[in-house]
C-alpha positions in Angstrom: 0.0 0.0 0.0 1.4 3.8 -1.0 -0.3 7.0 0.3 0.7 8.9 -2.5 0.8 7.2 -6.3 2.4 9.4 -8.8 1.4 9.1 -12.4 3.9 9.7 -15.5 3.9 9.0 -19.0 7.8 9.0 -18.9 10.6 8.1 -17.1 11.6 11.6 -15.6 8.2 12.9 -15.4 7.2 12.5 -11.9 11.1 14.0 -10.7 10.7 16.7 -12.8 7.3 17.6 -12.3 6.5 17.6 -8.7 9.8 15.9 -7.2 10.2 18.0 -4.8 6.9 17.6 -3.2 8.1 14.1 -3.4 10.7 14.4 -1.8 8.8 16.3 1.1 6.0 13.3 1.2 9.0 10.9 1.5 10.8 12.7 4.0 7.6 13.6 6.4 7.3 9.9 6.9 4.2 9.0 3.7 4.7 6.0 1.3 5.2 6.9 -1.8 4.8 4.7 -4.9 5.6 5.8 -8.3 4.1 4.4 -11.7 5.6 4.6 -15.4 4.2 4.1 -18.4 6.8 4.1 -20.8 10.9 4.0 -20.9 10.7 7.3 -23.1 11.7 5.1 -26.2 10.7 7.9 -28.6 13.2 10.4 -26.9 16.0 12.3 -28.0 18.8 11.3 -25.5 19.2 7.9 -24.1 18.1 4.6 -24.8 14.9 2.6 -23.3 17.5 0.7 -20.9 19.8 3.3 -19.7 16.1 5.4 -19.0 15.1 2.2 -16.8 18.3 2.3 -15.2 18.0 5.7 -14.2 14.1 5.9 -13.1 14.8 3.2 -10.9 17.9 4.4 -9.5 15.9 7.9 -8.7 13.4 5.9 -7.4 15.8 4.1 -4.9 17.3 7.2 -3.9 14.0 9.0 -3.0 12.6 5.6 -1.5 9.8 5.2 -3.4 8.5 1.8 -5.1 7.9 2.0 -8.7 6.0 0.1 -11.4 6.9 0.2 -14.7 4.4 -0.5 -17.6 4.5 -1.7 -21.6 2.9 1.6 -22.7 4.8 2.5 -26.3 6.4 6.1 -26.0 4.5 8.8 -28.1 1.8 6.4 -28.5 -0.1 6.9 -25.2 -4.0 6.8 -25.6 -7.0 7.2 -23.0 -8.8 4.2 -23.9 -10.4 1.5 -22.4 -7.6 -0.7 -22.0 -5.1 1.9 -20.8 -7.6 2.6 -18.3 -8.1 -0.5 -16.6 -4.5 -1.0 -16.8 -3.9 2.0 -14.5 -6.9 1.2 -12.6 -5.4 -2.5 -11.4 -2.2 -0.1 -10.1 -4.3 2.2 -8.3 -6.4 -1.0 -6.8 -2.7 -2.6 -6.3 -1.5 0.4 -4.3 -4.5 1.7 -2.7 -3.0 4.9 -1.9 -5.2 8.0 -0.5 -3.4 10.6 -3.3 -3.5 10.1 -6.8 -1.5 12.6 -8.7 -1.1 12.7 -12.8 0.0 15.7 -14.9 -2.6 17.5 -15.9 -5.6 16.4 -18.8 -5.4 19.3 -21.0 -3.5 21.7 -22.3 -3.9 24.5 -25.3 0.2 24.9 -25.3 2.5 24.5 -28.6 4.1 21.9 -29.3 7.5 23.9 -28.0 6.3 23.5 -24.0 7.4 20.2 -22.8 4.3 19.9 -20.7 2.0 19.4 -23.3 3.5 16.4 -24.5 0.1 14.6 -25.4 1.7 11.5 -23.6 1.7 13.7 -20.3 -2.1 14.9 -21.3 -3.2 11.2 -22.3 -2.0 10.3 -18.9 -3.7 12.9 -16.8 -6.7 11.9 -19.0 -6.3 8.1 -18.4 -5.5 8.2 -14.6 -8.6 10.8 -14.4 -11.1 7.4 -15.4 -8.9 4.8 -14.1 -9.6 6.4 -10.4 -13.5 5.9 -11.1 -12.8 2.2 -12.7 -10.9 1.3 -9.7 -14.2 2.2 -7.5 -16.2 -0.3 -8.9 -17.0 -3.6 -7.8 -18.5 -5.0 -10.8 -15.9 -4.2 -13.3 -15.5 -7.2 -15.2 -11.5 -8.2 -15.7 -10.1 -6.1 -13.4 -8.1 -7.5 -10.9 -8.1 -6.7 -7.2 -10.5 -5.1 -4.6 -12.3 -2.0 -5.4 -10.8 1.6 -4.1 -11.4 4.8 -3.5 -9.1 7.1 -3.5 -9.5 9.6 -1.4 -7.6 12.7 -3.9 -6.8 13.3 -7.5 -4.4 16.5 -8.0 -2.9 17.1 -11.1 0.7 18.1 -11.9 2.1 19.6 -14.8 -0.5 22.4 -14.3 -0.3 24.7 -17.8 1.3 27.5 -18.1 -2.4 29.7 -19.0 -3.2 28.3 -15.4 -2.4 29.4 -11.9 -2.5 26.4 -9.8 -5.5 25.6 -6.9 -2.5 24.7 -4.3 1.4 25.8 -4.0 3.6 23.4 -2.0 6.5 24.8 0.0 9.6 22.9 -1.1 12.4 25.1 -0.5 13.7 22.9 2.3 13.9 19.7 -0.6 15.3 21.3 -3.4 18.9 20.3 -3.0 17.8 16.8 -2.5 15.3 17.0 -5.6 18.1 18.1 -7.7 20.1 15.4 -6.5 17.4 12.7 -7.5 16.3 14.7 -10.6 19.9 14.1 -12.0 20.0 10.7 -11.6 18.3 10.7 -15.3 21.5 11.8 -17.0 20.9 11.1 -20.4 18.2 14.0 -20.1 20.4 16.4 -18.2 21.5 17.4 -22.1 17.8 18.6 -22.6 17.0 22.3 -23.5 21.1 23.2 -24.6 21.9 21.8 -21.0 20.0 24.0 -19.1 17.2 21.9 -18.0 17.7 21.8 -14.5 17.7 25.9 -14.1 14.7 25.6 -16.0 13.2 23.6 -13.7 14.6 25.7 -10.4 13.6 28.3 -12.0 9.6 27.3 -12.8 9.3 26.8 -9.2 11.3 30.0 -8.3 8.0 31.7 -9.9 5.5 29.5 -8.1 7.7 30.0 -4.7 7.3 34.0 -5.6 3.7 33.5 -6.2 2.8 32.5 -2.5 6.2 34.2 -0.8 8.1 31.2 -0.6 11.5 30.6 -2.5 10.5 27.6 -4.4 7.3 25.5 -4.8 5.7 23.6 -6.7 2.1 23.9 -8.2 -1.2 21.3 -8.4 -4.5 21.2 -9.5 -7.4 20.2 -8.3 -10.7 19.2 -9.1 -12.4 18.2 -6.4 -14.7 21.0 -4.6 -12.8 22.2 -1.4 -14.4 22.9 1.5 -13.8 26.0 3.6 -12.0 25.9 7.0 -12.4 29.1 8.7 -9.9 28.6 11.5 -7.6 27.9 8.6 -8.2 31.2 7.1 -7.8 32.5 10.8 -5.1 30.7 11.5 -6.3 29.0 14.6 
């Protein structure tokens, strides 16, 4: 059992996404479990081995499990199938959280986070969560559950996120983990990983924080007064 299953179309996509917060999770003491469904065969830089090698070695060092599925790279689709697939995880792992980059985005194809794996994902683990509720699914393995959560990663840029998460205390241990996937560290001319720092820089300025990272949710959120308050 996980409380927290993290969703990615590709190998790097959870560490680069919302690592961080993963990090964080980890550290505060919650079991975190991580599912892939590709080894980013379709990519640029590294082969489908050396991207295993490195997913699992990032997962080691963040002390998360991982499951790794036979989705085909640049061919992920929200269809039946690929939803009961996720759904026998989720039942697998039962975990409270769900997260998955986000379903939709309007971006070009230049931003990175609208890969249409990443959307097809968000998409997919968006129906899986409902197929893993119900009892009289026929061919899905395990007992029914409920999650409790679904937030989204990978919010779009055109969006400003529902929650900010502090992670300024994490991110020299994020990075640390993040460049465990060396073969992507050559992404964007080298610079990938002060792109990254830098995305959360913004989201850290956007709630007074140095760095955090941003989710979306769609779940209607009740108010808390004494939170507001502060009591």
């Amino acid at each position: 059992m996980a409380d927290v299953l993290v969703f990615g179309a590709h190998p790097d996509d959870a560490e680069f996404g919302m690592g961080a917060s993963l990090v964080k999770f980890a550290r505060s003491g919650a079991a975190v479990a991580l599912c892939v469904l590709t080894r980013g065969e379709a990519g640029t830089f590294g082969t489908p081995e050396q991207r295993e090698r490195e997913m699992r070695a990032a997962a080691a060092k963040l002390g998360a499990a991982i499951e790794v599925l036979d989705f085909e790279d640049c061919r992920v689709a929200d269809t039946v199938e690929s939803r009961m697939k996720a759904a026998a995880v989720i039942r697998k792992h039962r975990p409270r959280l769900l997260f998955a980059p986000y379903h939709t985005n309007p971006a070009s194809h230049h931003d990175g986070l609208a890969h249409p794996d990443h959307t097809a994902t968000g998409a997919i683990v968006r129906a899986a969560a409902r197929f893993a509720k119900f009892a009289g699914l026929a061919g899905l393995a395990g007992e029914p559950w409920d999650a409790a959560h679904l937030l989204y990663y990978m919010v779009p840029r055109t969006m400003r996120p529902t929650f900010y998460h502090d992670v300024t205390a994490h991110m020299d241990e994020w990075e640390s983990i993040a460049r465990c996937h060396e073969s992507q560290m050559q992404l964007r001319g080298g610079t990938i990983m002060e792109r990254l720092r830098a995305h959360r820089q913004g989201y850290g300025a956007a709630m007074g924080a140095a760095y955090a990272e941003g989710f979306w949710i769609e779940d209607p959120l009740p108010f808390d007064l004494d939170w507001f308050l502060g009591r």
